[in-house]
DRENGUTOR-348794 format. One record per residue: residue in three letters; x, y, z of N, C-alpha, C in turn. Coordinates in pm, 1 decimal. Last residue first. Layout:
<rs>
> ALA,X,Y,Z,X,Y,Z,X,Y,Z
...
</rs>
This chain:
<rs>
> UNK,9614.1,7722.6,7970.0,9604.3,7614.0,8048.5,9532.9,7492.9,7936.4
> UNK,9696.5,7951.5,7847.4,9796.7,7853.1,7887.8,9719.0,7700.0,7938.7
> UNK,9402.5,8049.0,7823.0,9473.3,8025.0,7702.9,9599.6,7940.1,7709.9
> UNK,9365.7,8142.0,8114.2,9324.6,8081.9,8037.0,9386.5,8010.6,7901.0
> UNK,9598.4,8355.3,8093.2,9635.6,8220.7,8221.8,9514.6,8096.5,8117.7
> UNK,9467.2,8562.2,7970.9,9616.2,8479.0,7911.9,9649.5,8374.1,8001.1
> UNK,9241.7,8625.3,8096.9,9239.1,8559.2,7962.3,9338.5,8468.8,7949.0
> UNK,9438.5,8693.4,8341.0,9276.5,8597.9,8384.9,9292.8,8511.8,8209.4
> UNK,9547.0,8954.2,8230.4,9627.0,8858.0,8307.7,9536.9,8696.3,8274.7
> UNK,9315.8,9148.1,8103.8,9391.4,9076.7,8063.2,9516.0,8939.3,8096.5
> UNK,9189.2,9210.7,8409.9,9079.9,9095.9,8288.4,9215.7,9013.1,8177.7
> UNK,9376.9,9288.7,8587.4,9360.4,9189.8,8580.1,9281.4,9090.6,8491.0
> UNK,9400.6,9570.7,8379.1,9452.8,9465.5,8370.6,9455.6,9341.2,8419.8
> UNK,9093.5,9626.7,8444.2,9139.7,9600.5,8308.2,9271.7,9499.9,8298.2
> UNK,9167.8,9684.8,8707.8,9077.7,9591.1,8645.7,9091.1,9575.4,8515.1
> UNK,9355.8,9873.9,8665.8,9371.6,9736.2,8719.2,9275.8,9634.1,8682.5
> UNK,9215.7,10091.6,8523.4,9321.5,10021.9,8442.4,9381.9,9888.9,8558.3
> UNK,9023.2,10174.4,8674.8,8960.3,10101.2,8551.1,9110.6,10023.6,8530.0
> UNK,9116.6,10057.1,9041.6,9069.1,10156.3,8961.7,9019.7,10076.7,8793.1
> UNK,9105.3,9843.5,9316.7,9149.8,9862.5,9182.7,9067.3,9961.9,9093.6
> UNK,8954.3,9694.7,9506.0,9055.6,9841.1,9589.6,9115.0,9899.8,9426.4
> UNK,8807.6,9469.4,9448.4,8777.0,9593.4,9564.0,8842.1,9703.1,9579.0
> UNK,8953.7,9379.6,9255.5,8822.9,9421.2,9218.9,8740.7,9490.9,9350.3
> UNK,9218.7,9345.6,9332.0,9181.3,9400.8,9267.8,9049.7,9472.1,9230.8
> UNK,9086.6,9140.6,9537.8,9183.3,9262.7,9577.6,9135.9,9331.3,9505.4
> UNK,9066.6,8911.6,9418.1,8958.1,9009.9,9463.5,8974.7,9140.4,9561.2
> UNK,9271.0,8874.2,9305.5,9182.3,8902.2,9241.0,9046.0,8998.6,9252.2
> UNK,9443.3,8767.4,9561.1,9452.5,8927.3,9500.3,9364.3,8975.6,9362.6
> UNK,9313.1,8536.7,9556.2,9299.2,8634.9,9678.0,9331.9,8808.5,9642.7
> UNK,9345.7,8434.0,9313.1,9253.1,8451.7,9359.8,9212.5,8553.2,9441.9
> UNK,9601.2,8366.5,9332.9,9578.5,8462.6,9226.1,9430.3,8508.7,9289.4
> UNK,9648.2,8201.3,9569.8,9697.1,8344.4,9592.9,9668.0,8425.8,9505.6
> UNK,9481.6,7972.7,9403.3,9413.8,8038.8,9529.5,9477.1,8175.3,9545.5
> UNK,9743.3,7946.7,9234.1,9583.1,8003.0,9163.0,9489.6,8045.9,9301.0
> UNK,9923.3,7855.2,9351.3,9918.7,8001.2,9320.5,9785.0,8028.8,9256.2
> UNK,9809.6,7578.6,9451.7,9837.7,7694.1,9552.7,9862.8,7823.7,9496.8
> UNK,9831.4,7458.0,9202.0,9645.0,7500.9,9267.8,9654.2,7632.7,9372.2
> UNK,10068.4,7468.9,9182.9,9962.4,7540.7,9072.0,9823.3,7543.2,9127.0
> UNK,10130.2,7281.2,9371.9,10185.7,7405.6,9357.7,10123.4,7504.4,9250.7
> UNK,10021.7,7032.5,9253.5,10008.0,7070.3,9378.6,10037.3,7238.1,9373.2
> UNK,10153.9,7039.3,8980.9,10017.3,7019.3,8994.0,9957.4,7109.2,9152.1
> UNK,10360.4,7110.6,8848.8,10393.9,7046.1,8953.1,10207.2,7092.7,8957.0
> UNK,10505.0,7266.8,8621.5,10450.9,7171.0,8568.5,10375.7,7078.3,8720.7
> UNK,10594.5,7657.0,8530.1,10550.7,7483.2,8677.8,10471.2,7368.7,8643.9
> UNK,10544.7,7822.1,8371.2,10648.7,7744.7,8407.8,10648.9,7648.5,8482.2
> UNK,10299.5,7972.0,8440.9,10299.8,7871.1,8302.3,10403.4,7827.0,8300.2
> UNK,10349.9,8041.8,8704.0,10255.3,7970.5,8674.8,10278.6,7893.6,8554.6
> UNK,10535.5,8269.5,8651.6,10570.7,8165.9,8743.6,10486.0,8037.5,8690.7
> UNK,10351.7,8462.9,8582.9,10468.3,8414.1,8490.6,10538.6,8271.7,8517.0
> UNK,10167.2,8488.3,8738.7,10113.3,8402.1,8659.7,10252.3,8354.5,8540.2
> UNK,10315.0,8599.9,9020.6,10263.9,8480.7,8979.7,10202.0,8418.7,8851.5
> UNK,10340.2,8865.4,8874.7,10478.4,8787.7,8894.9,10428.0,8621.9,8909.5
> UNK,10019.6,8932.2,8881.1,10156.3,8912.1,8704.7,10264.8,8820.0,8751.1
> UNK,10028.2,8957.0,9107.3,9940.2,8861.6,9040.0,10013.9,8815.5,8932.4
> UNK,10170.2,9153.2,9199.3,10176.2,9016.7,9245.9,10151.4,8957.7,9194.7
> UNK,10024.3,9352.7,9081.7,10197.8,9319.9,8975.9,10221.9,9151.6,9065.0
> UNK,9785.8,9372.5,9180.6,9806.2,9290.2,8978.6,9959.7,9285.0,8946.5
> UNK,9844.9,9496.3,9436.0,9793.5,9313.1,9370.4,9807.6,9262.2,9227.0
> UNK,9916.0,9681.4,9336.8,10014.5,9625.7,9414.6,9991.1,9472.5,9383.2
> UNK,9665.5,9770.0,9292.2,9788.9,9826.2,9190.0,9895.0,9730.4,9221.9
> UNK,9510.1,9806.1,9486.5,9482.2,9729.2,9347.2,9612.4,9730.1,9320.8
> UNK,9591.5,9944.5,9718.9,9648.6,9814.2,9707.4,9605.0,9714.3,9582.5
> UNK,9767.6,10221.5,9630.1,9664.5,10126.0,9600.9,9664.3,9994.5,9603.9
> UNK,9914.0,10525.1,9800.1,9931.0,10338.7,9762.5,9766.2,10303.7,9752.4
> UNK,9877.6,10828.0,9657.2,9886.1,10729.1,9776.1,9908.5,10589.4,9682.2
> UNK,10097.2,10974.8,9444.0,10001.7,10913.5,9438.4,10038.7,10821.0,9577.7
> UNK,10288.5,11212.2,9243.0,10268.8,11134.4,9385.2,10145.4,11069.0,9378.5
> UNK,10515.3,11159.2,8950.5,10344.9,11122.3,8970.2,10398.2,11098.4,9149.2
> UNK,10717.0,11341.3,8736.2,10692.0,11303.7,8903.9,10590.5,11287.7,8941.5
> UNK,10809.8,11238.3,8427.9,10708.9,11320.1,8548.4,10752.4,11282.7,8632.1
> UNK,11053.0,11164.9,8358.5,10971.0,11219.0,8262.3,10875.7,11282.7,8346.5
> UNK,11445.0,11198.4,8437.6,11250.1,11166.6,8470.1,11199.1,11243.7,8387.6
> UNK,11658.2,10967.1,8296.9,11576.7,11078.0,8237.7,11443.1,11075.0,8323.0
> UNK,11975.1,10927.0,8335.2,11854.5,10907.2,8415.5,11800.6,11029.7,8309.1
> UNK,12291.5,10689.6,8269.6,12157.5,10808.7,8231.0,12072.7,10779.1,8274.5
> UNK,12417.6,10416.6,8418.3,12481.0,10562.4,8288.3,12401.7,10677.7,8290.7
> UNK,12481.5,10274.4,8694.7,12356.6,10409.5,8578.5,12455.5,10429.9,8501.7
> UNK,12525.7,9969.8,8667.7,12622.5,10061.5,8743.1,12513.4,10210.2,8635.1
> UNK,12457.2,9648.0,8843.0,12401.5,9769.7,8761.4,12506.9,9856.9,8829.3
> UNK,12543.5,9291.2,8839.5,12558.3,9459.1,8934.5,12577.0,9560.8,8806.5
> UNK,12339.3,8999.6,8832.2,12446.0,9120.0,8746.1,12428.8,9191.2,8853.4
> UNK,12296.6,8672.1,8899.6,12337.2,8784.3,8925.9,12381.1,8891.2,8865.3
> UNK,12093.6,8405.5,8739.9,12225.0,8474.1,8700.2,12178.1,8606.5,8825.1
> UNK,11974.0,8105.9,8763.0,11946.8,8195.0,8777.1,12068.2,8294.3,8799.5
> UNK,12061.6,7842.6,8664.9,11976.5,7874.8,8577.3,11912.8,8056.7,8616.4
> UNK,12198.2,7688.4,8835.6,12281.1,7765.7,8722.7,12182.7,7810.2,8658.7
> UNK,12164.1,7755.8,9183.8,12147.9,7640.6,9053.6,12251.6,7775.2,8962.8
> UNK,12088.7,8032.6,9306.2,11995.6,7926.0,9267.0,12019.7,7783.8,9167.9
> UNK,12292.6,8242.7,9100.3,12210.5,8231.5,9232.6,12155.5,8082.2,9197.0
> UNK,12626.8,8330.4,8986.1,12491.1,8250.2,8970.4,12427.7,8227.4,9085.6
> UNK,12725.6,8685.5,8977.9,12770.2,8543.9,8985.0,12583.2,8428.1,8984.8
> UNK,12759.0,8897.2,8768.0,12826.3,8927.9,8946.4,12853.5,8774.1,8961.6
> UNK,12827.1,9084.9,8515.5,12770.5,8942.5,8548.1,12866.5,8974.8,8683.2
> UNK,12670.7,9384.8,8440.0,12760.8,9312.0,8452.8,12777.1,9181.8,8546.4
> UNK,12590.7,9652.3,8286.3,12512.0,9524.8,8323.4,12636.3,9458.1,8322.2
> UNK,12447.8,10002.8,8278.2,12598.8,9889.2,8228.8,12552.2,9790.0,8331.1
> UNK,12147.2,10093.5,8216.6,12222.7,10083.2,8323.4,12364.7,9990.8,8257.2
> UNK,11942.7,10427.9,8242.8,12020.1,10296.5,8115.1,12108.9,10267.2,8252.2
> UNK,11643.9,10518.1,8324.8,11794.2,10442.2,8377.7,11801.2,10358.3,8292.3
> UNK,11344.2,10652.1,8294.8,11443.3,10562.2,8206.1,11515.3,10574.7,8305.0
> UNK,11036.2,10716.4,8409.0,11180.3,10758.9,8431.7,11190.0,10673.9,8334.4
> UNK,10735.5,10645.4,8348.8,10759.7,10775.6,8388.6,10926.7,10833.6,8396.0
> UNK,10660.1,10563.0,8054.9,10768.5,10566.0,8146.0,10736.7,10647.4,8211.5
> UNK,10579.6,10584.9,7761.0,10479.6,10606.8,7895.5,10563.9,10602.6,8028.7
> UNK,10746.0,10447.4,7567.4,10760.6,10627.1,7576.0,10669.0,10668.0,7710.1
> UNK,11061.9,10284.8,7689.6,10911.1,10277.0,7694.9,10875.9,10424.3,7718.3
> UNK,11345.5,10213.1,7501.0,11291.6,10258.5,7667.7,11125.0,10266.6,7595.5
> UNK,11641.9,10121.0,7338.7,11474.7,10121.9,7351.1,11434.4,10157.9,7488.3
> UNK,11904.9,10381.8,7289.8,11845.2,10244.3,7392.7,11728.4,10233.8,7409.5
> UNK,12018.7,10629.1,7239.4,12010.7,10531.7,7125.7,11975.8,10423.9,7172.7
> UNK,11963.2,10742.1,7473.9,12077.4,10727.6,7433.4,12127.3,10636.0,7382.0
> UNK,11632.0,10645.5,7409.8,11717.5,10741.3,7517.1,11844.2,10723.5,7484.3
> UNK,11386.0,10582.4,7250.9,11484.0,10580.1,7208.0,11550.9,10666.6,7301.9
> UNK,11065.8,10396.3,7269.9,11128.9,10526.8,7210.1,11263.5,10489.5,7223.1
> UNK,10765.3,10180.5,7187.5,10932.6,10238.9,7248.9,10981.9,10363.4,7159.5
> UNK,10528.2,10156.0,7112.8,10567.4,10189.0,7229.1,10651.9,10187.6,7289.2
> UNK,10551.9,10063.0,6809.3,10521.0,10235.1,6880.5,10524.6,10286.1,7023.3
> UNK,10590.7,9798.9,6824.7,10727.8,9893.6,6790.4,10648.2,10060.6,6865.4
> UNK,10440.8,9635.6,7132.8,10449.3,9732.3,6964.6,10547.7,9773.8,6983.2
> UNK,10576.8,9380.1,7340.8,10492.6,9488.0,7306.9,10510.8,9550.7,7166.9
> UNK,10533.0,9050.3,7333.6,10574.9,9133.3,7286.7,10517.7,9281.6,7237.1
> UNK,10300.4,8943.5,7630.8,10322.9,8946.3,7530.2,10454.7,9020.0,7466.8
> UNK,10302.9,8915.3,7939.1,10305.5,8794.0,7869.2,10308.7,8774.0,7725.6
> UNK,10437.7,9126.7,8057.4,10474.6,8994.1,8100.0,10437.8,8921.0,8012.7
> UNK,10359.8,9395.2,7917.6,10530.8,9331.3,7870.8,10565.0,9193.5,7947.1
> UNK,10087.2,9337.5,8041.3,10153.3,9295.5,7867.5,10244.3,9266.5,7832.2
> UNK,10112.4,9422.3,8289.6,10064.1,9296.3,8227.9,10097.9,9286.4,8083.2
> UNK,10211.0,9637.0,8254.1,10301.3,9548.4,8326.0,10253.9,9402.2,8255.6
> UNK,10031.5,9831.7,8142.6,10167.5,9757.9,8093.2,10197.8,9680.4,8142.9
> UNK,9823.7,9805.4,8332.5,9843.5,9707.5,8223.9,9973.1,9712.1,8131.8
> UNK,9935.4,9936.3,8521.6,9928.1,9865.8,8550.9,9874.3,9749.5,8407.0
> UNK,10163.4,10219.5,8576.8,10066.9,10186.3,8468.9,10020.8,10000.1,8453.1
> UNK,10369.2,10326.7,8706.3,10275.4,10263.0,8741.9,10152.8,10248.2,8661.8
> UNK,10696.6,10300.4,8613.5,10574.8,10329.2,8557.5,10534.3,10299.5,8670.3
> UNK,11057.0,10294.4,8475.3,10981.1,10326.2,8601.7,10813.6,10364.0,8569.2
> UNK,11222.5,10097.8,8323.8,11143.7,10193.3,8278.1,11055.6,10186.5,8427.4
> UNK,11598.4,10026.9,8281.0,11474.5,10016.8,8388.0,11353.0,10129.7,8344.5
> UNK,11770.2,9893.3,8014.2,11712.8,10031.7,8053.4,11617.1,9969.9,8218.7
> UNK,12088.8,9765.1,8010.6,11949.4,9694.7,8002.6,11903.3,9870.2,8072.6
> UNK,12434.1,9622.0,7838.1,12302.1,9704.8,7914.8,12133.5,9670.7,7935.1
> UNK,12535.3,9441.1,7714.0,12570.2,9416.1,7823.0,12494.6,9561.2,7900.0
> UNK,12451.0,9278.3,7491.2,12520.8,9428.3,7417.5,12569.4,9490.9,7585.6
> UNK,12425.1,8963.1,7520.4,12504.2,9049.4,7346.2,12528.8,9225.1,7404.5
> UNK,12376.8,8956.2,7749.4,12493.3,8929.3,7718.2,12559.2,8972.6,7589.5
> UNK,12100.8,9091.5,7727.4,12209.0,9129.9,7836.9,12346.3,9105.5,7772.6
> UNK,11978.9,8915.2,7584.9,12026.9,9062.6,7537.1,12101.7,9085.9,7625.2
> UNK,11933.6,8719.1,7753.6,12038.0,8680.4,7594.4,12092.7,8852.1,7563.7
> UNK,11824.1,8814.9,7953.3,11946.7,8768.8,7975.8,12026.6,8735.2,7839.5
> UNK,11577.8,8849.0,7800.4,11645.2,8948.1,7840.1,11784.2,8914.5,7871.3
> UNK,11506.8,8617.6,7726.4,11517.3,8689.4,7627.4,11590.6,8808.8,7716.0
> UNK,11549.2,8345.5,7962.8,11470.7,8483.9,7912.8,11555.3,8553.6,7806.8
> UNK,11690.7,8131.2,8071.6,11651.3,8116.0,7952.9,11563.7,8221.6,7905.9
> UNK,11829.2,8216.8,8288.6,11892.0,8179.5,8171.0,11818.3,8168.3,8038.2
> UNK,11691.1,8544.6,8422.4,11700.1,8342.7,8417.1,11746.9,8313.7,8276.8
> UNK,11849.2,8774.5,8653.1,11776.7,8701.3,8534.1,11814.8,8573.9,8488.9
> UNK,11829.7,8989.6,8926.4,11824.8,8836.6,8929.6,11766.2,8842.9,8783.6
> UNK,12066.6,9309.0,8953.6,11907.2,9217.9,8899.2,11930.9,9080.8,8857.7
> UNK,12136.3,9587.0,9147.2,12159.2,9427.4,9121.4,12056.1,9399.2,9049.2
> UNK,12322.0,9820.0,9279.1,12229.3,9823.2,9214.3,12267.2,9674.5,9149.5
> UNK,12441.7,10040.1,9531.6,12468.2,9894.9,9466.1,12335.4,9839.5,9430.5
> UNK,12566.5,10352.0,9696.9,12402.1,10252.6,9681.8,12470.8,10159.0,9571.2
> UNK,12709.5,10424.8,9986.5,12763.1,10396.9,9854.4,12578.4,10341.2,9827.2
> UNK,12724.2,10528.2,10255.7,12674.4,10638.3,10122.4,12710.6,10535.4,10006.6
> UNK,12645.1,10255.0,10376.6,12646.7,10387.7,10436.0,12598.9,10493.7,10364.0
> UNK,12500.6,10059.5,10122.2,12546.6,10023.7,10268.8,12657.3,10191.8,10300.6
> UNK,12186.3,9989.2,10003.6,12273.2,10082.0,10067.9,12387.6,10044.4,10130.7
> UNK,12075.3,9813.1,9736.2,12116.1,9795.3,9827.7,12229.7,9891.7,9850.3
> UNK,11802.6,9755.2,9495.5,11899.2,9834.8,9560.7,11924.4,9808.4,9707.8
> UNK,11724.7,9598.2,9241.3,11754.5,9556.5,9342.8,11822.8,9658.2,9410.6
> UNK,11403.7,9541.0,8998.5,11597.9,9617.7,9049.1,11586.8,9600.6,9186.9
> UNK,11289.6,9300.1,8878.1,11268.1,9343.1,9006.3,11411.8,9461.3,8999.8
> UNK,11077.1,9323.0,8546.7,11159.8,9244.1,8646.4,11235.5,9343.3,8775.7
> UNK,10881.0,9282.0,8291.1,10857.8,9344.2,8430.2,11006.3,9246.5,8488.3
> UNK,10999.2,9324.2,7990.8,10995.4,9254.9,8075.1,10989.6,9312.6,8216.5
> UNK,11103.2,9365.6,7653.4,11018.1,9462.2,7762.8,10990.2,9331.7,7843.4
> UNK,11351.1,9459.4,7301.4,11285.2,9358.4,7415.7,11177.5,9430.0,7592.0
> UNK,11416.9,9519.0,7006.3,11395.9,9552.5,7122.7,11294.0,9425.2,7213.0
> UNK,11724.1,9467.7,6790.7,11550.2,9391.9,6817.8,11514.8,9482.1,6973.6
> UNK,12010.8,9441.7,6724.3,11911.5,9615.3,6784.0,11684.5,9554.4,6784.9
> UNK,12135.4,9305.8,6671.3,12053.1,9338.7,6597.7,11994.2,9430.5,6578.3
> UNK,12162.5,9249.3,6929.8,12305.7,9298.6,6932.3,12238.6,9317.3,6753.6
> UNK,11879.6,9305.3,7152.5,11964.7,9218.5,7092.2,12077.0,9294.5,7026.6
> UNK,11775.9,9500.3,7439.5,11792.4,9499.8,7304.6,11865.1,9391.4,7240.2
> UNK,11547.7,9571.8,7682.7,11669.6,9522.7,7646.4,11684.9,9537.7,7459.8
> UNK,11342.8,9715.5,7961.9,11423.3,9689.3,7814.1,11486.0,9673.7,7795.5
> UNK,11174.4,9637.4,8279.4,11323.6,9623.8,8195.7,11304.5,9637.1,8015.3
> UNK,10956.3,9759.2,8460.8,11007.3,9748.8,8357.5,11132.4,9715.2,8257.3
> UNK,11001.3,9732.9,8790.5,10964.3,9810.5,8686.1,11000.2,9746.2,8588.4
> UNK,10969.2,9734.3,9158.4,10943.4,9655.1,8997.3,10892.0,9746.8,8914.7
> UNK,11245.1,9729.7,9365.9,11179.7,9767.8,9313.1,11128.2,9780.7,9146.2
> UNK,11348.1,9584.3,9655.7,11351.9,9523.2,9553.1,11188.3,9637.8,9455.9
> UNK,11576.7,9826.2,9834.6,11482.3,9692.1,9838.6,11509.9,9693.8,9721.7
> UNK,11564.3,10187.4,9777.9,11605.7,10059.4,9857.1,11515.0,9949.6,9879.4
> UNK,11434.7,10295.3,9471.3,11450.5,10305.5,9645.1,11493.1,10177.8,9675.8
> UNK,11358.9,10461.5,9191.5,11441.8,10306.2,9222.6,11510.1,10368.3,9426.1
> UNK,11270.8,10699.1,9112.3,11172.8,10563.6,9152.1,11253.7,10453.1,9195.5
> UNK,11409.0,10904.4,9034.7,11382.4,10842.5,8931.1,11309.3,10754.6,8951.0
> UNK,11484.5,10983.5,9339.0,11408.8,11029.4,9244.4,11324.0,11015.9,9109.3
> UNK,11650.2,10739.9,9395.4,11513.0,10723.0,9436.9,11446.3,10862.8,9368.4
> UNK,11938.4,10664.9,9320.5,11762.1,10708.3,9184.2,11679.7,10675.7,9263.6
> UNK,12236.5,10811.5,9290.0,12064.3,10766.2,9403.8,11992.6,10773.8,9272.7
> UNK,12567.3,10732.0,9227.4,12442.7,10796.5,9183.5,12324.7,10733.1,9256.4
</rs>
């Protein structure tokens, strides 16, 4: 099965993960799908860290949804907070995000450990694709900068290393003012929310 219709194209493409506990708790996390071609077959992968909430759900119920968006303060929220019960819905009985533009439920299966033992391999195999729209839209490089920005500030409140925290706060910087040159209301908006919550860690 291809889901570049659904948004998932070759490389590393960021959307949304939901997960669920074996409770049925729902879970939301920006993290990367991974597609890789090789002639006609496509092979679908995602790097998660031992100690995320998603990788626990992974292992209790062994799926995980991809929610395809460009909605740029979600991203920022499902990085640093727990989103509302009202902003999931329900695709073949599997939390998904109702603003989505696609869902992919995917079967999740442990491939092997990257990096140490703290960073896990799975290979995605689809079960269900639902597109909800088809948004074209040129590239913004606001848009591009606040998911950089997000992936760095998650990074950020994990690093205890002094040196290396000044260096992502300059790269937050640089795409800060990305944002605020090339970013519409909802980037800017979401970089205001990113900026607060880095505050509040520090």
């Amino acid at each position: 099965m291809h889901l570049k219709e659904a948004g998932i194209d070759e490389g590393i493409s960021e959307v949304i993960v939901t997960t669920k506990s074996a409770s049925g708790e729902p879970n939301a996390a920006p993290i990367g799908i991974i597609a890789v071609t090789n002639k006609d077959e496509n092979n679908y992968f995602v790097r998660l860290y031992k100690t995320s909430k998603t990788f626990s759900n992974v292992q209790e119920t062994h799926k995980l949804a991809a929610n395809v968006t460009n909605d740029p303060v979600l991203f920022v929220e499902a990085a640093f907070e727990p989103l509302s019960e009202s902003q999931f819905s329900l695709f073949y009985d599997f939390p998904v995000l109702k603003e989505a533009n696609s869902w992919i439920l995917f079967d999740c299966v442990f491939s092997k450990k990257t990096n140490g033992s703290e960073n896990f391999l799975f290979q995605l195999t689809p079960l269900a694709v639902k597109i909800n729209r088809k948004e074209v839209k040129a590239i913004n490089r606001g848009l591009n900068a606040v998911i950089e920005a997000a992936i760095l500030a998650t990074r950020y409140t994990l690093i205890a290393d002094n040196h290396e925290k000044d260096e992502m706060k300059k790269m937050m910087e640089l795409y800060a003012d990305i944002v605020e040159k090339c970013g519409g209301r909802r980037e800017k908006e979401a970089l205001k929310i990113l900026l607060e919550t880095l505050r509040k860690s520090n």
